[in-house]
N, C-alpha and C positions, 0 to 999 in steps of 0.2 A: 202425601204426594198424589193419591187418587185424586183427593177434593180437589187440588190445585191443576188437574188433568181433566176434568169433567169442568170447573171454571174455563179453562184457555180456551178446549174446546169450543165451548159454546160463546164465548168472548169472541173467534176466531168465526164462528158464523155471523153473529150479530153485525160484524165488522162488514165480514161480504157481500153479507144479504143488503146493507145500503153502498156499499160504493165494493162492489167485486176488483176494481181493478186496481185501486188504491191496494188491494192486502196485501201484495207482494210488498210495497213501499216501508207498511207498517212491520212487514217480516225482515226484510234487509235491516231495516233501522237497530229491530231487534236482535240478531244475531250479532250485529257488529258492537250495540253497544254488551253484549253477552260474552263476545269473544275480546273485543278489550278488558274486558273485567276479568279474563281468564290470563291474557296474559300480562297484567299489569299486579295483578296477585302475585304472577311464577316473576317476576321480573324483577331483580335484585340491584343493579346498576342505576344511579342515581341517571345519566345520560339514557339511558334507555327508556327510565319509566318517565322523565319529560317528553320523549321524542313520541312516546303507544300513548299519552296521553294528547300530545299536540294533536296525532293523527286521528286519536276518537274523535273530539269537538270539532275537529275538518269536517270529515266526514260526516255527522252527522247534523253540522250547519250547512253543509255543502245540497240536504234533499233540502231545508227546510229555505234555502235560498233559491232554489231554482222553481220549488214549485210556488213558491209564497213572493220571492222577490224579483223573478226574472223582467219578468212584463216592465214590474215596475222601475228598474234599473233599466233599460232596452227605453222607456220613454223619455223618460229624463234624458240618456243619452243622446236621443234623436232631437230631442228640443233644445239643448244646449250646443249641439254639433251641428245642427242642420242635416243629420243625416234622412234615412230612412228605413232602418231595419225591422224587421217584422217584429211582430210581438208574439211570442208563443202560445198564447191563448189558452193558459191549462189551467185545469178546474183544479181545484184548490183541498187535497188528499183531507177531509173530514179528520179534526182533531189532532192533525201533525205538528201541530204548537205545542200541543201537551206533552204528548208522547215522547216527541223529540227532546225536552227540558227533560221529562222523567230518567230518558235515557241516559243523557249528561250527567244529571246531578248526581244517577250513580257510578258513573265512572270517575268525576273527578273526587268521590267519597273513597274509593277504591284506592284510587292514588294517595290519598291523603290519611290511607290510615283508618277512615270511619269506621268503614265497614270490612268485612271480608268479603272478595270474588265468588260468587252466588258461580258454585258449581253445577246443578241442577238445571238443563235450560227450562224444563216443566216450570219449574218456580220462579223463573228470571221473565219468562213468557207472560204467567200469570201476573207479575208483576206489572209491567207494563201494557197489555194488553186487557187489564180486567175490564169489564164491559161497562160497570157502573158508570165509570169517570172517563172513561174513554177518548170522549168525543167535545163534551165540554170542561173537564177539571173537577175536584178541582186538582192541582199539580200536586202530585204524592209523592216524595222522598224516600227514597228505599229507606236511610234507616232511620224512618219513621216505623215500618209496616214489614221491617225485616223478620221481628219475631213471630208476628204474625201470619208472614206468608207458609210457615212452617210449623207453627204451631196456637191453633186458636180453636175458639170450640163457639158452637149455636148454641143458641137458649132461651126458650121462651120470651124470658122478658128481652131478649135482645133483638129479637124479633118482631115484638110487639112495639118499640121505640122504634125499631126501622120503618113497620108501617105506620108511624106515628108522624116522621120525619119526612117518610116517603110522600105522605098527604099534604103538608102542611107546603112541602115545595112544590105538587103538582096544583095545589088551589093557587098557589101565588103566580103560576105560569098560567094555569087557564083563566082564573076568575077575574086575574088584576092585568096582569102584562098585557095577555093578549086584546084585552078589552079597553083600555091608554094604548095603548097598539094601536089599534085603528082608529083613536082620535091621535097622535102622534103620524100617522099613513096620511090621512086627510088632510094636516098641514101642509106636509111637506109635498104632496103633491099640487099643492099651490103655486102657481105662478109668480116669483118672487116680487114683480112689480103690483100685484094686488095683496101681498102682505102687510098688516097694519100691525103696529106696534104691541098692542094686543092679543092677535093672532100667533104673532111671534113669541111673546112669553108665556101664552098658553101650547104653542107646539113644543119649545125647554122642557117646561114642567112636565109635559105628559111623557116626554122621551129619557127626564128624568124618573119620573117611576117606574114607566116601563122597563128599565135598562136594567135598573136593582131590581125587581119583581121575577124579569125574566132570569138572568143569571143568578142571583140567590135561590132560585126554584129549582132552577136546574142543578144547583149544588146539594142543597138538601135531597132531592130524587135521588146521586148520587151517592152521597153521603148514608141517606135510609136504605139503599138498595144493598150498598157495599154491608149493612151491618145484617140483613138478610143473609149471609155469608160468613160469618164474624169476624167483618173488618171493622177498625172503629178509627176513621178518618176524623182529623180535625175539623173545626168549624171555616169553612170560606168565607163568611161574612160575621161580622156583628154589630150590627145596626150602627152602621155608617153613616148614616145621616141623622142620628144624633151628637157626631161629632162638633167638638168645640173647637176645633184648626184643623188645618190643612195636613199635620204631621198627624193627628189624631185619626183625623178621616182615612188616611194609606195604613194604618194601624188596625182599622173596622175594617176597608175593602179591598176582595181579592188579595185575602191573606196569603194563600199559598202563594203565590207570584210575587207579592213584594218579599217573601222570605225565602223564595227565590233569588231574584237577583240580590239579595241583602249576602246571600249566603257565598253565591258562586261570582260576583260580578263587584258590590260595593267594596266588602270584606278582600278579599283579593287587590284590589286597587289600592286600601290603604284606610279605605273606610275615614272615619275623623280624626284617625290618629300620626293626622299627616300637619302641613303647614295651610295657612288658608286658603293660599292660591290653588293647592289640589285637591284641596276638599271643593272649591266648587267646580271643580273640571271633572272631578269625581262622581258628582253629583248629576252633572247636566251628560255625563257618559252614560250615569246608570240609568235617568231619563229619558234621555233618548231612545236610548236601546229598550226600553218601557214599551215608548210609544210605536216602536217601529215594530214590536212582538206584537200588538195591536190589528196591525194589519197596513198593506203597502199603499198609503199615501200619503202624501204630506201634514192630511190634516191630523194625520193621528200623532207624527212626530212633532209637530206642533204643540199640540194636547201634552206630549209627555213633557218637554221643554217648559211650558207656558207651568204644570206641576212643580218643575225643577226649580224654577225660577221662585213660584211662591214660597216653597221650602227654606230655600233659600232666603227671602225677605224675611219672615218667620223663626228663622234663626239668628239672625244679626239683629233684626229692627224688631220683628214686630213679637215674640215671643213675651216679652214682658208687659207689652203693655195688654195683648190679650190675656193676658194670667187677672189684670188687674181689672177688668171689664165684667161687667155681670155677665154669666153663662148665658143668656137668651141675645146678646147683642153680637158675641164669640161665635154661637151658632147660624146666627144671621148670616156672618160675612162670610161664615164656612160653607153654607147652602148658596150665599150668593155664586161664590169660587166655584163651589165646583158646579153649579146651572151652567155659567157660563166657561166652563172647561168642555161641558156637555156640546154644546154647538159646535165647537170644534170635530167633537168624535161624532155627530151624528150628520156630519153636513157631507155631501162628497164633491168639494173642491172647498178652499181657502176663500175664493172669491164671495162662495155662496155664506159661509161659515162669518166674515166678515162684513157681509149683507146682513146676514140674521140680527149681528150683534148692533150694526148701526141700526137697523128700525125699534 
């Protein structure tokens, strides 16, 4: 319990020292998903424990909507309605994507039996709050890291593979991201009417590395820091872009998140153990909701849809014949797929995202 009292702590600074104002946010979130899990433990009545559980997921999609979706729901509105109500203009609480799923996924674990109600708020805190994965992911699963939080030990070598891990993410974030970064900056700050065809699949490509370089960096950081500590999180990536389809490649990238929604949102729905019609209403739900976790625009629910959809093809149609294909021509299509899935997540409007794709 110390270790895990000297972690919150200083988790709990880390947190403040970049956005002081947000830490209430990130402390409300966590007490309530701490105090559902307390009383969905003591809660014996089947009505009861659906009604503490509807009330967790409100509540704690009700911060992640208002600071992450209000704007965006308020414009839409105004542009569909004619109206004109203000836009809230609120900065955007650092890492409340994460945090708020972490919160979730343990309470509806709780409900379900998984796990047992983390009586401890010290450990329930550290849990959520740990500083490594905080801010970028990647997304932790209480019980994943339940035995852990309670009982684990340092070790030389465990420590030495942290800063092993630690390094190998912070060169992928300085040496590679940020420097395709700023040949990815210098496209895009082009004028779209002097963009040449050219220009345009060399800003893809660079926004393509950058994108994996930055966020696998950041995970590994992550990842090596947490084992400084002796946490030992699973891998967020694994080389994604040697995927050979489109299902393969959501199997390499941003693993925590698709076993995420796999876990609390596909599975839940019926998963493929339904008729076909709801398997793809299934499908372009869980997508959706993908690309809208993404971030509030259009283009990114597009991006998750446009996913959905090749899944989708890839299932019915096209899953055999790429079995039958030589790997290097599978990978082709897959890197084709997902460059231009990229345009979509890296343009900010559809208009522009659909510019890119015509030149």
């Amino acid at each position: 319990e110390g270790k895990n009292a000297v972690l919150l702590l200083f988790s709990l600074v880390f947190y403040g020292w970049g956005e002081p104002k947000y830490l209430a946010v990130m402390l409300v979130c966590t007490a309530l998903g701490y105090g559902f899990g307390l009383a969905l433990g003591r809660a014996g009545r089947p009505g009861v424990r659906k009604a503490l559980l509807a009330a967790s997921v409100l509540s704690s999609l009700s911060f992640l909507v208002y600071f992450k979706y209000a704007d965006f729901f308020l414009s839409n509105f105004n542009a569909l309605a004619g109206a004109s109500l203000p836009l809230l203009q609120l900065t955007l609480p650092v890492g409340i994507s994460f945090y708020t799923f972490q919160a979730l996924s343990y309470v509806i674990d709780v409900y379900r039996g998984t796990v047992a109600a983390q009586k401890n708020p010290i450990t329930f805190g550290t849990y959520i709050a740990l500083f490594p994965q905080l801010i970028a992911g990647p997304i932790v699963q209480y019980k994943t890291v339940e035995e852990q939080l309670s009982h684990r030990r340092e070790t030389t070598a465990q420590f030495a593979a942290g800063i092993g891990r630690f390094t190998i993410g912070l060169g992928k974030k300085v040496l590679i991201a940020n420097q395709v970064g700023a040949l990815w900056d210098t496209v895009a700050a082009l004028p779209g009417t002097s963009l040449s065809a050219g220009t345009a699949w060399l800003g893809a490509i660079a926004f393509t590395f950058q994108i994996y370089f930055d966020f696998s960096g950041y995970s590994d950081m992550a990842i090596g820091l947490s084992r400084f500590f002796g946490f030992d999180f699973a891998p967020n990536f694994e080389h994604p872009y040697t995927a050979i389809s489109v299902q393969d490649f959501w199997r390499k990238w941003h693993i925590s998140l698709s076993r995420w929604f796999r876990d609390y949102l596909y599975i839940p729905l019926g998963g493929n153990r339904v008729d076909q019609n709801t398997y793809i209403r299934n499908i372009f739900i869980v997508w959706f909701s993908t690309g809208l976790w993404h971030g509030a625009n259009w283009t990114f629910i597009v991006w998750g849809i446009y996913y959905g959809g090749f899944l989708l093809l890839e299932k019915f149609f096209l899953k055999e014949k790429l079995e039958k294909l030589p790997t290097f021509i599978s990978h082709i299509y897959t890197l084709f797929v997902v460059l231009i899935g990229w345009v979509f997540f890296m343009s900010p409007s559809l208009g522009s995202a659909f510019s890119v794709i015509g030149k």
